[in-house]
Backbone as ProteinMPNN parsed JSONL, in Angstrom:
{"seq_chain_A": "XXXXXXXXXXXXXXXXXXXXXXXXXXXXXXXXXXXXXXXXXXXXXXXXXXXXXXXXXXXXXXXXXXXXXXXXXXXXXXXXXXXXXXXXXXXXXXXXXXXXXXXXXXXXXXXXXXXXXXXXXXXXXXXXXXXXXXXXXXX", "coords_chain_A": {"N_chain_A": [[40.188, 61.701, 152.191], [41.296, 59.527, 149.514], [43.927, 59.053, 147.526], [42.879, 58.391, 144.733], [40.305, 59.175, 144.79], [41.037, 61.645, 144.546], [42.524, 62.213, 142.266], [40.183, 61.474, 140.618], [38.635, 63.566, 141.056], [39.527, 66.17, 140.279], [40.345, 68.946, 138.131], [39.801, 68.929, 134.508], [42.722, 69.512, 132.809], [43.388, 72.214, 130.932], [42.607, 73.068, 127.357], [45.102, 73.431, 125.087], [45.947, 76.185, 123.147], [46.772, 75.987, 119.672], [49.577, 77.051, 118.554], [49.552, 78.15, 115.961], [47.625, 80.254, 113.989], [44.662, 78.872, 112.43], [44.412, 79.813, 110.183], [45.93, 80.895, 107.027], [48.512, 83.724, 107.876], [48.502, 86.891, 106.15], [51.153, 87.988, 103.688], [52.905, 90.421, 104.314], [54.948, 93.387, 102.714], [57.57, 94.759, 104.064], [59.785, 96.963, 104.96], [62.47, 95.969, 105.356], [62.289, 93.26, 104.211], [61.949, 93.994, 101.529], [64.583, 94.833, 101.398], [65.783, 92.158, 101.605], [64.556, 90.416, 99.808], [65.723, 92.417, 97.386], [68.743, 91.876, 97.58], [69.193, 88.862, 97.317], [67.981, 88.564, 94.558], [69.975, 90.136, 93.566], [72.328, 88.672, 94.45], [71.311, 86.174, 92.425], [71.557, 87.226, 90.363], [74.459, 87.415, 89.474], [75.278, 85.096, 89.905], [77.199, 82.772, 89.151], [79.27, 84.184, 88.002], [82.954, 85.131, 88.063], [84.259, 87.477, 88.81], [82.535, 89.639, 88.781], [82.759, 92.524, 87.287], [82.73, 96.164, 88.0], [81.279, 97.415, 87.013], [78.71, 95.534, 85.863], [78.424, 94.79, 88.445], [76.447, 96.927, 89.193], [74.948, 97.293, 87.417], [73.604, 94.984, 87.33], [72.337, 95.583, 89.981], [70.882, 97.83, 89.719], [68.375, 96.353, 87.988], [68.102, 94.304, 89.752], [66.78, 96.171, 91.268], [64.275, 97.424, 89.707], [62.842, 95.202, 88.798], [62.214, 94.334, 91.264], [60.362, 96.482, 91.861], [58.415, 96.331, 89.621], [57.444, 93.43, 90.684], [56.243, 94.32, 93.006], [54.334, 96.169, 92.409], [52.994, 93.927, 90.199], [51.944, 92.336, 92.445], [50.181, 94.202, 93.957], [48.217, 94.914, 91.95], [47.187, 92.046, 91.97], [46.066, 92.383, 94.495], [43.721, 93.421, 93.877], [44.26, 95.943, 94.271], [44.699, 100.238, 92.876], [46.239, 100.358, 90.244], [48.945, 101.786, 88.32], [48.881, 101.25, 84.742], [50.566, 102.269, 82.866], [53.089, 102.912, 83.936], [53.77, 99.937, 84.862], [54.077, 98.577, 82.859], [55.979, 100.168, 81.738], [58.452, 99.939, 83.667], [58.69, 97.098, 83.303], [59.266, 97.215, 80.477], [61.848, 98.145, 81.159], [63.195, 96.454, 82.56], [63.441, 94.374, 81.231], [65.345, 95.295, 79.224], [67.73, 96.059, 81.254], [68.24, 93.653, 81.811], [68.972, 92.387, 79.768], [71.523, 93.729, 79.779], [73.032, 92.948, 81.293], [73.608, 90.185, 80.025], [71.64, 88.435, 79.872], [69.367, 86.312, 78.968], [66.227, 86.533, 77.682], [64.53, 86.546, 75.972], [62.054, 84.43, 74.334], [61.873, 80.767, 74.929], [64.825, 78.945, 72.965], [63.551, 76.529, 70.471], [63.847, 73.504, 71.162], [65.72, 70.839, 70.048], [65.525, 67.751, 68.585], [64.832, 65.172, 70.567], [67.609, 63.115, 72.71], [66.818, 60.239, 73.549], [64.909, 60.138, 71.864], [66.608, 60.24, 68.842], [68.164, 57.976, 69.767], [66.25, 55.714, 69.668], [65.031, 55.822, 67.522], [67.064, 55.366, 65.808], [67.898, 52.691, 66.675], [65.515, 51.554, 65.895], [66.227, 51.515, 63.013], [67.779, 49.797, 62.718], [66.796, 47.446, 63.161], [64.842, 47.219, 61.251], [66.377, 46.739, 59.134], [67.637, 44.09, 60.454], [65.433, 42.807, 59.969], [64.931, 42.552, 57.399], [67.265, 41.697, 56.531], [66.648, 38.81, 57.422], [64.606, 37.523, 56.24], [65.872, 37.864, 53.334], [66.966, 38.062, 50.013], [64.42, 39.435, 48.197]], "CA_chain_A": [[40.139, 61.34, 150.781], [42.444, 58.859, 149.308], [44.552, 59.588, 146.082], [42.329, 57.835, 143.583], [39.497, 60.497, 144.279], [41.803, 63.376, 144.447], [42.809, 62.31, 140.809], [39.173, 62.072, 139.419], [37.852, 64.818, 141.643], [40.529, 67.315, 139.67], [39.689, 69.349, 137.049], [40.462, 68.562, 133.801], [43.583, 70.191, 132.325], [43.081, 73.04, 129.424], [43.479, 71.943, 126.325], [46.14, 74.448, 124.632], [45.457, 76.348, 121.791], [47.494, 75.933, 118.664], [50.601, 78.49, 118.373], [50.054, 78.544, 114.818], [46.26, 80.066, 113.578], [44.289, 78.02, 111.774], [44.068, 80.906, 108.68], [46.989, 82.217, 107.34], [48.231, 85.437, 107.812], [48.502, 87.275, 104.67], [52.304, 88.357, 103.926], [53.064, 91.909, 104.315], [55.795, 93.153, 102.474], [58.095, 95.492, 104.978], [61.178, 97.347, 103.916], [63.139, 94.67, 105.606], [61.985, 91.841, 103.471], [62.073, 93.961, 100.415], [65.983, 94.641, 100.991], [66.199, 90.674, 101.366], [64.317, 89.885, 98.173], [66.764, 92.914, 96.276], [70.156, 91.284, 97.744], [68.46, 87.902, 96.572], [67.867, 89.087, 93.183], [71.46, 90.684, 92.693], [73.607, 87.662, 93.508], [71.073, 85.524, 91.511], [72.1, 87.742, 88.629], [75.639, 87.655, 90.075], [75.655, 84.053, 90.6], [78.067, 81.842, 87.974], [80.17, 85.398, 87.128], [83.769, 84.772, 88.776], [84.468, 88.129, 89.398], [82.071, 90.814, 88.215], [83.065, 94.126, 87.316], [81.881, 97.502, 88.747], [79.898, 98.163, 86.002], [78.101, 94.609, 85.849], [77.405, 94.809, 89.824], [75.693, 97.934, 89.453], [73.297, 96.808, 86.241], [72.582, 93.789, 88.39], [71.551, 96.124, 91.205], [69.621, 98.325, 88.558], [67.582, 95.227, 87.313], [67.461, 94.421, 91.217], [65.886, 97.584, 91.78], [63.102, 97.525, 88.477], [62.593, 93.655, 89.189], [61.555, 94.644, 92.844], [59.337, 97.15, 91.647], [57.571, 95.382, 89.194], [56.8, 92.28, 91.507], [55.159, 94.806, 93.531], [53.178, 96.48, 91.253], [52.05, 93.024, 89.796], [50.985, 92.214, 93.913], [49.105, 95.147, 93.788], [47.373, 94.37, 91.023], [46.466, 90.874, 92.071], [45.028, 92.488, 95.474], [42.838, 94.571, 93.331], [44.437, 97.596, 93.931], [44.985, 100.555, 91.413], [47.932, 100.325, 89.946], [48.868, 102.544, 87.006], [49.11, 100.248, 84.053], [52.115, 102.465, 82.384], [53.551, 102.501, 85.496], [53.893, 98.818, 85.291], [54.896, 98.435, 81.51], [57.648, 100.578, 81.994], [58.784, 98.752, 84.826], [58.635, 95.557, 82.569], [60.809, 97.351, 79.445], [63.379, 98.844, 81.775], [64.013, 95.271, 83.551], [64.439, 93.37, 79.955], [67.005, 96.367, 79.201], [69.056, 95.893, 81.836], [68.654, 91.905, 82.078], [69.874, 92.341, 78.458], [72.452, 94.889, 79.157], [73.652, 91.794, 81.994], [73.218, 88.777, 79.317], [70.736, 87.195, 80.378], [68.304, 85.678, 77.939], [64.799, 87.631, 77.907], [63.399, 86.36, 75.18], [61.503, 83.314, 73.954], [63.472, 79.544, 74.602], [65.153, 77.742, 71.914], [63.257, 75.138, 70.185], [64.375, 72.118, 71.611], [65.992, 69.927, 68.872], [65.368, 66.204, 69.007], [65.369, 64.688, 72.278], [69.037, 61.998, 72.303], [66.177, 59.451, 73.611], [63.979, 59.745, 70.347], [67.288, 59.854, 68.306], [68.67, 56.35, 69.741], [65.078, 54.977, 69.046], [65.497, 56.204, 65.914], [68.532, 53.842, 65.353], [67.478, 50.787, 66.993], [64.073, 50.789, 64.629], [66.393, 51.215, 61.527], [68.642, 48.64, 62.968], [65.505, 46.476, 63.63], [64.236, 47.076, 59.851], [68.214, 45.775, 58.7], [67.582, 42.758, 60.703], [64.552, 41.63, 59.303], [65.342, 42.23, 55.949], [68.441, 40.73, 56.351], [66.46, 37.287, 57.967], [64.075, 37.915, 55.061], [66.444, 36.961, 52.318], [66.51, 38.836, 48.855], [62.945, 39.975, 47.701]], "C_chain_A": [[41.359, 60.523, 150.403], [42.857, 59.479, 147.864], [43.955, 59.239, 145.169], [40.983, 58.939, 143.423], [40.021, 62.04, 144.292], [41.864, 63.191, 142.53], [41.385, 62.574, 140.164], [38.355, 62.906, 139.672], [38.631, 66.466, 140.681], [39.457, 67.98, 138.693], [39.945, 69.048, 135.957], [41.993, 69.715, 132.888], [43.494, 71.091, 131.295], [43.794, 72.464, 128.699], [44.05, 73.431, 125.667], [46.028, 75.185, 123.194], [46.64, 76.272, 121.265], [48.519, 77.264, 118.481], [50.534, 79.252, 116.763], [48.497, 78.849, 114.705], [45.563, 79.276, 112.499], [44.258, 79.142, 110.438], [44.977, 81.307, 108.764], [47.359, 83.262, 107.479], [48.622, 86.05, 106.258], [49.763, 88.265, 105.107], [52.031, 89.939, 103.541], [54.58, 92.2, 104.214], [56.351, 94.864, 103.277], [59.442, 95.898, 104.231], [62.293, 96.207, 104.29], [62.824, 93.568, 104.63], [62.127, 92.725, 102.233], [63.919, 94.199, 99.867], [66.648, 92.981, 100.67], [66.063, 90.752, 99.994], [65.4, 90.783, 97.203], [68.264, 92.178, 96.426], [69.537, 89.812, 97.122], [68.376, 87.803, 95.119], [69.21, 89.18, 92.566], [72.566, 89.388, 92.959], [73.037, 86.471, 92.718], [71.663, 86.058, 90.091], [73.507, 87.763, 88.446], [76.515, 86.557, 89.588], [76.435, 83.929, 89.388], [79.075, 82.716, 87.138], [81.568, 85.213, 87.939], [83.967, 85.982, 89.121], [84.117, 89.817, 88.715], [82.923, 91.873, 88.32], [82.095, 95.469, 87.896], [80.827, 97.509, 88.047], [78.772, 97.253, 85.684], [77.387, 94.44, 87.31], [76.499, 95.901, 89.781], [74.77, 98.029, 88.127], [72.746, 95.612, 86.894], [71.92, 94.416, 89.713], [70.307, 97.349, 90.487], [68.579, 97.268, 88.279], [67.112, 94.713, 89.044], [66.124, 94.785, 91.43], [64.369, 97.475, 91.092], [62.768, 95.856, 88.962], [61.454, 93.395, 90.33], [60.013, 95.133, 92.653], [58.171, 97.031, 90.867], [57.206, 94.736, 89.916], [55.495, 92.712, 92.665], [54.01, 95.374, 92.977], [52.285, 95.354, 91.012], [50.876, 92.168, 91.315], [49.999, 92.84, 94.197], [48.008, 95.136, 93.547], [46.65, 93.071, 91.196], [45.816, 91.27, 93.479], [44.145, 93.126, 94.938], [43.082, 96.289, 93.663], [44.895, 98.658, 92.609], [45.954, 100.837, 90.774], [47.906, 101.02, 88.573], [49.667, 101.698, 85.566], [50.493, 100.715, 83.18], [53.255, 102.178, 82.962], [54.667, 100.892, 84.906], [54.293, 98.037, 83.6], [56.064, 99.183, 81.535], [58.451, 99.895, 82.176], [59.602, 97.375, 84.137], [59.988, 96.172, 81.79], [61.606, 97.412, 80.329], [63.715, 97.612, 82.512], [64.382, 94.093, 82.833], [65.467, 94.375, 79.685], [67.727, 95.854, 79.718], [69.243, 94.437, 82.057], [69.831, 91.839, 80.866], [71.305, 92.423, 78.382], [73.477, 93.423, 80.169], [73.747, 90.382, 81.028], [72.84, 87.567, 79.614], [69.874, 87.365, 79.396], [66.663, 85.872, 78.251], [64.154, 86.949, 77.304], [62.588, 84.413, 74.938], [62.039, 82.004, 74.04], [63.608, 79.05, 73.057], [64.45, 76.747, 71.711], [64.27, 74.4, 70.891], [64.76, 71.294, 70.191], [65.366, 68.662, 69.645], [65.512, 65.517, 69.946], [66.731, 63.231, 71.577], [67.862, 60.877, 72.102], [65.294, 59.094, 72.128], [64.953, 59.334, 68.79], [67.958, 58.298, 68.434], [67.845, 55.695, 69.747], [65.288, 54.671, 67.765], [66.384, 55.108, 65.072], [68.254, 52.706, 65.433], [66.475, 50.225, 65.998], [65.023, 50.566, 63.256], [67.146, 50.043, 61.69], [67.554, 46.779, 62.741], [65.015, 45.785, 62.158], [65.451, 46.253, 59.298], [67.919, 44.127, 59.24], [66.596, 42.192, 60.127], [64.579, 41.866, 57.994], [66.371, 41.387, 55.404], [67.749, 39.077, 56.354], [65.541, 36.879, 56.896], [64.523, 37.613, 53.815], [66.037, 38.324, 51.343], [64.813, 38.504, 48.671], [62.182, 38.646, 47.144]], "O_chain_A": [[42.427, 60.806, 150.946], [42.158, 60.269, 147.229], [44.443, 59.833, 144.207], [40.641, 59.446, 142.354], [39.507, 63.142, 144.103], [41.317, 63.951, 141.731], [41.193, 63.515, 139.394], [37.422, 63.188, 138.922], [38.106, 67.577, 140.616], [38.267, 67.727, 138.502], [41.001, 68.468, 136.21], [41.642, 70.812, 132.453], [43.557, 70.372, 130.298], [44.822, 71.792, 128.787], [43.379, 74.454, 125.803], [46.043, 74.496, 122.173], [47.63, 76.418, 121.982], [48.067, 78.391, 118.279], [51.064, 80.292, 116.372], [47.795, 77.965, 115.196], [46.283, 79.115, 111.514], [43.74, 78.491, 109.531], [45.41, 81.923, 109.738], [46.508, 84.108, 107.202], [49.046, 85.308, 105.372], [49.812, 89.0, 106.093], [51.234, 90.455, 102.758], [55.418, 91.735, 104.987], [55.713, 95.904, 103.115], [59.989, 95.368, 103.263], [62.907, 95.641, 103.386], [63.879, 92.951, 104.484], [62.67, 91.95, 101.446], [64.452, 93.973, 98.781], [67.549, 92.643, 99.903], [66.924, 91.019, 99.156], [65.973, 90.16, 96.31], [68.896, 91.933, 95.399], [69.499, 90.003, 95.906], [68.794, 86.777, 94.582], [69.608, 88.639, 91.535], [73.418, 89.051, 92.137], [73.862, 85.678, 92.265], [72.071, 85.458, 89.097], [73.915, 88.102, 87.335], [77.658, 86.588, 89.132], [76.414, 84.855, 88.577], [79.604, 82.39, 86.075], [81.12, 85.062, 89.076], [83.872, 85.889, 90.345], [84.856, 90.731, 88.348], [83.684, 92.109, 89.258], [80.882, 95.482, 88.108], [79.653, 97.594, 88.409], [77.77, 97.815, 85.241], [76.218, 94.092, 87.474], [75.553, 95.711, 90.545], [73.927, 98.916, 87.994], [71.545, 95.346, 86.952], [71.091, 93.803, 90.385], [69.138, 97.531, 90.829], [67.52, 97.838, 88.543], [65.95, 94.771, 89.448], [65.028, 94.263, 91.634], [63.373, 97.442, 91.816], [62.153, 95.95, 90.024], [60.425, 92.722, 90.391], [58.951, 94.621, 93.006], [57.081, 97.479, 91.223], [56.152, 95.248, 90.293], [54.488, 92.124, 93.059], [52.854, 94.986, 93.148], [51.105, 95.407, 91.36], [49.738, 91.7, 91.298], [48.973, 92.323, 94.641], [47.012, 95.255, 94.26], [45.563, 92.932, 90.635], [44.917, 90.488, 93.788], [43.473, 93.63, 95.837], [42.457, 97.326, 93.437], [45.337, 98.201, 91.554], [46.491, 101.924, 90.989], [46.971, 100.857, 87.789], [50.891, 101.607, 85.468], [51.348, 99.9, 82.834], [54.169, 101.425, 82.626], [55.873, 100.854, 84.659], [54.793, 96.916, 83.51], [57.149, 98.644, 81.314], [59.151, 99.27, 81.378], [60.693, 96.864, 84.39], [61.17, 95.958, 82.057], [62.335, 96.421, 80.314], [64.71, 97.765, 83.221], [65.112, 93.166, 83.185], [66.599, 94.069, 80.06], [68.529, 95.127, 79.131], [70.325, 94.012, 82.461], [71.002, 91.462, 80.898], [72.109, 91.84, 77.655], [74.528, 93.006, 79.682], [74.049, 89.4, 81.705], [73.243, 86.405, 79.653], [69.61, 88.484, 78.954], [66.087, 85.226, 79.126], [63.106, 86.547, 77.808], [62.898, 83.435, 75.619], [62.862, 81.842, 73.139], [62.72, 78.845, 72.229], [64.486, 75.875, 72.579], [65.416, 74.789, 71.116], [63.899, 71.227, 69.313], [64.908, 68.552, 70.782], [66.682, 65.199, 70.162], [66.749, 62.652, 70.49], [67.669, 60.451, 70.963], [65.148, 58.015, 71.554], [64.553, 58.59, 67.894], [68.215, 57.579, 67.468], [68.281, 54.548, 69.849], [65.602, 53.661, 67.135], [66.278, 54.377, 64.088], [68.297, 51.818, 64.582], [66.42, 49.122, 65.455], [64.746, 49.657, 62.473], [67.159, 49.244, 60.754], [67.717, 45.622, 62.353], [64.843, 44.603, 61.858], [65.302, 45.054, 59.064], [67.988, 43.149, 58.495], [66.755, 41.043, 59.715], [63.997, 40.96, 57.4], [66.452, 40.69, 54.393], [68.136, 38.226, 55.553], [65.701, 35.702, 56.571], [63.707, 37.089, 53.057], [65.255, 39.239, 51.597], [64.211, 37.48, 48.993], [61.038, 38.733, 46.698]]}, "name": "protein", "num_of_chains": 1, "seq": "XXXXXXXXXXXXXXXXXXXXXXXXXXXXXXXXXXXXXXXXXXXXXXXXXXXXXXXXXXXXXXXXXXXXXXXXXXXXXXXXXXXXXXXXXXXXXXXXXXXXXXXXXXXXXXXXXXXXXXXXXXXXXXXXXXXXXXXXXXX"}
């Protein structure tokens, strides 16, 4: 046999399946990943403080804690499982409390005043009206 029918006498090579499955897997939350997400949580609430106090790290690890527990609850709830709806209002008050008791802003945003952009419009049109009254001449 020469080398040209060895090559197309072969077999063909498997083709490789994909390392990744085509469907994802659906996340499963492990105590490992839920200590991440709480350390996660506490120096977000942490973050921009130069040098918390005792008593501020440990309402940010309170609010942590209720934060956590809520998120699961509301997971719960979106797999259709039964989740006890007080339960999960609690949960809610006790994690504006302590956001509060940290000063962080719970409630509703601030109107927005006037955007700058609509204010220096603002100007140019009255500026605009000035000029053509001005080019305009008395009445």
């Amino acid at each position: 046999m020469t080398a040209t029918n060895r090559i197309t006498m072969a077999t063909p090579t498997p083709i490789k399946r994909a390392r990744r499955s085509r469907q994802p897997m659906p996340k499963i939350r492990t105590a490992r990943s839920a200590a991440r997400r709480f350390n996660a949580i506490v120096r977000q609430l942490l973050a921009g403080r130069d040098d918390p106090s005792v008593v501020e790290q440990e309402i940010a690890k309170q609010a942590a804690a209720v934060m956590l527990r809520a998120e699961q609850l509301q997971a719960e709830l979106v797999r259709g499982e039964a989740v006890d709806p007080l339960a999960l209002v609690r949960s809610s008050g006790e994690l504006r409390r302590a956001l509060r008791a940290l000063g962080v802003r719970t409630g509703p945003p601030e109107k927005p005043g006037t955007p700058p952009g609509l204010l220096l419009a603002r100007q140019r049109w009255a500026e605009a009206e000035e000029r053509a009254k001005a080019k305009a001449g008395p009445g």
